[in-house]
N, C-alpha and C positions, 0 to 999 in steps of 0.2 A: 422389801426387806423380809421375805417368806422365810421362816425355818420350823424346821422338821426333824424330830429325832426317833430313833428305834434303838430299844434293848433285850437284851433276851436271856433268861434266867433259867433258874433249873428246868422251869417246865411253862413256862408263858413269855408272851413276848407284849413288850409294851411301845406303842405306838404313842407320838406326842405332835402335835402342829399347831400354829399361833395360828390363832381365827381372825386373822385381819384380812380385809379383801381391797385392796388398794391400787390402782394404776397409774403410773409417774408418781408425782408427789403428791396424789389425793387420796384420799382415804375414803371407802365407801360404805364400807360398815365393819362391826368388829364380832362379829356373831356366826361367822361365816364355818360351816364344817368343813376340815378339809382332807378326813379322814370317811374312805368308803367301806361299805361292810360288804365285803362279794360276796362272801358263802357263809356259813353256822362259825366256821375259825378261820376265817381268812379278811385280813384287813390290807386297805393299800394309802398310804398317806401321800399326797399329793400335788407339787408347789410348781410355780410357772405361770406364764402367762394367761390372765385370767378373759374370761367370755362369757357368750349365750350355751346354752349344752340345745344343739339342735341334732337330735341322733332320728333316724329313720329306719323302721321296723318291716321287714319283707318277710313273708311265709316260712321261710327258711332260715335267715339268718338275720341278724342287724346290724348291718353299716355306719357309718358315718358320711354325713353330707360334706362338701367342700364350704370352709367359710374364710371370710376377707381377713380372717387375725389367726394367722399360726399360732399355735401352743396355745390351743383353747385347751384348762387344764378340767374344766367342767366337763366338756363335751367325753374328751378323751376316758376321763372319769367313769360315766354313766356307758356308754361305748363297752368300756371293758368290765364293769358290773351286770349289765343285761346280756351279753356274750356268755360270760359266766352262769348267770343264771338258764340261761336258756339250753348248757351245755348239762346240766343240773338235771332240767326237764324232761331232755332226751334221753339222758343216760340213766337217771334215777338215782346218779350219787354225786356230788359235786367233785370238783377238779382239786386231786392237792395239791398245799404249795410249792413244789416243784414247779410240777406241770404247767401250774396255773404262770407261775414264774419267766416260765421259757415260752407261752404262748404270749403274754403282755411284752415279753423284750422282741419278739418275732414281728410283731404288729408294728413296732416304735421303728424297728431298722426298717420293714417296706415304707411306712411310712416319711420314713428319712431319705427313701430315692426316689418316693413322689414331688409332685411340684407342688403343694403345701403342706410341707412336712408338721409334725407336732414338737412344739419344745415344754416336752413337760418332765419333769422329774419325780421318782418312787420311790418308796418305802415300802416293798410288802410283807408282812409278816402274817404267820399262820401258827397251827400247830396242826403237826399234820397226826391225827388218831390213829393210823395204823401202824406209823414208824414209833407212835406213841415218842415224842418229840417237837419241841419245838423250832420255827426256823424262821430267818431271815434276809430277802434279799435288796440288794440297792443297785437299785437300775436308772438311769443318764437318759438324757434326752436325743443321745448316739447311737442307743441300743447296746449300753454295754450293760451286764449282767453280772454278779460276785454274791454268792450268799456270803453273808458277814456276820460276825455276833452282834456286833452296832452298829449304827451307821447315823448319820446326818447330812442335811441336804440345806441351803441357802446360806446366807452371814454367818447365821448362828452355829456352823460346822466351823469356822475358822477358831472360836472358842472353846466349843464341846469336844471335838476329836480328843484332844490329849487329856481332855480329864475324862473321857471315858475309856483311853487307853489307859489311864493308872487306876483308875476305880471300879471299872467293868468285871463282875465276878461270876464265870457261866453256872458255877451255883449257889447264886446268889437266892435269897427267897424276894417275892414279890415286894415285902415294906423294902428291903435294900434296892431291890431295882429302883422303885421308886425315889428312894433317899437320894440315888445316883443322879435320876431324871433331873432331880431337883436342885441338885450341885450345877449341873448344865444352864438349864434356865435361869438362875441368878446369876452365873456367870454372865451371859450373853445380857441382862437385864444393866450389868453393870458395866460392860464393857462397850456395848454395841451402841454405835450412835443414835442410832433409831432402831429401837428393839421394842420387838412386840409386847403387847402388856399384857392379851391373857391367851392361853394355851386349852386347846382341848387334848382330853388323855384315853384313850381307850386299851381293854388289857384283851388279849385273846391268848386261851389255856385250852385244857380238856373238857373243860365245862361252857365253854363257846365263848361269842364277843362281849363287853359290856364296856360302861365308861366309870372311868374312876378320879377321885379327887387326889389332887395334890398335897 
């Protein structure tokens, strides 16, 4: 019962994912991040089937291993965070979110005509400093790509979608985004049969990532 939300305001984008880590009807811990920091303003929230993160590091590049559970959302995770980073190292400035955008949806569709594909679902948001703006995209475990103002990913979209289509305001200030996030989660708290009980929030602006309370 993974959910995941993104919003995006005048000038920040707010990332939100329930920290539960669970497979079938077991619950394994509730502490779990499942929001990644790629770069200084770039975050990617993360839900799908969970795993071991076994990523393998070559002189040149880093890959990923082949493992026995598709849609490892860890593996995929760190995969596309040291990629990044390493694109960082070479070039001497990080990738914006665009870019960064269109290379994570690239990865998801080869990987969708390999014979273990990944089924993992995104939120990425950034703010990209030179467009001086913020952005966000929502990307499927198909390889399909849309930047969006909002977006939500698991259960918890069947409830947030339409209250963030009548509340979502693109210039809104950051307490309002939040106030919104927060319309969302009690929604889904109240509606959804088995709904997460607590949420990590992190915000990325011009002033880089941090995490925030609710």
């Amino acid at each position: 019962m993974e959910t995941s939300f993104a919003i995006t305001g005048k000038d920040y984008v707010i990332v939100a994912a329930d920290t539960t880590a669970a497979r079938s009807i077991v619950k394994m811990k509730t502490d779990e991040d499942k929001i990644k920091t790629l770069s200084p303003h770039l975050l990617m929230a993360y839900s799908g089937e969970p795993g071991t993160p076994i990523v393998r590091t070559h002189a040149h590049t880093t890959t990923r291993t082949d493992t026995a559970r598709p849609g490892d959302t860890v593996q995929f995770a760190e995969y596309v965070e040291r990629n990044i980073r390493l694109y960082q190292i070479r070039n001497l400035y990080p990738l914006r979110p665009a870019a960064a955008a269109s290379w994570i949806r690239r990865s998801l569709a080869e990987s969708l005509r390999s014979r273990k594909p990944y089924t993992v679902n995104l939120l990425l948001g950034g703010y990209d400093a030179a467009a001086a703006r913020p952005q966000l995209y929502w990307v499927d475990y198909l390889g399909t790509m849309a930047e969006v103002p909002f977006a939500a990913h698991g259960y918890g979209s069947y409830f947030a979608l339409s209250l963030l289509d009548r509340y979502h305001d693109p210039q809104a200030t950051l307490e309002e985004g939040m106030a919104t996030l927060k319309r969302c989660i009690e929604e889904v708290e109240k509606r959804l049969v088995v709904a997460p009980g607590k949420y990590k929030v992190k915000v990325v602006d011009k002033d880089g990532v941090r995490e925030a309370e609710l």
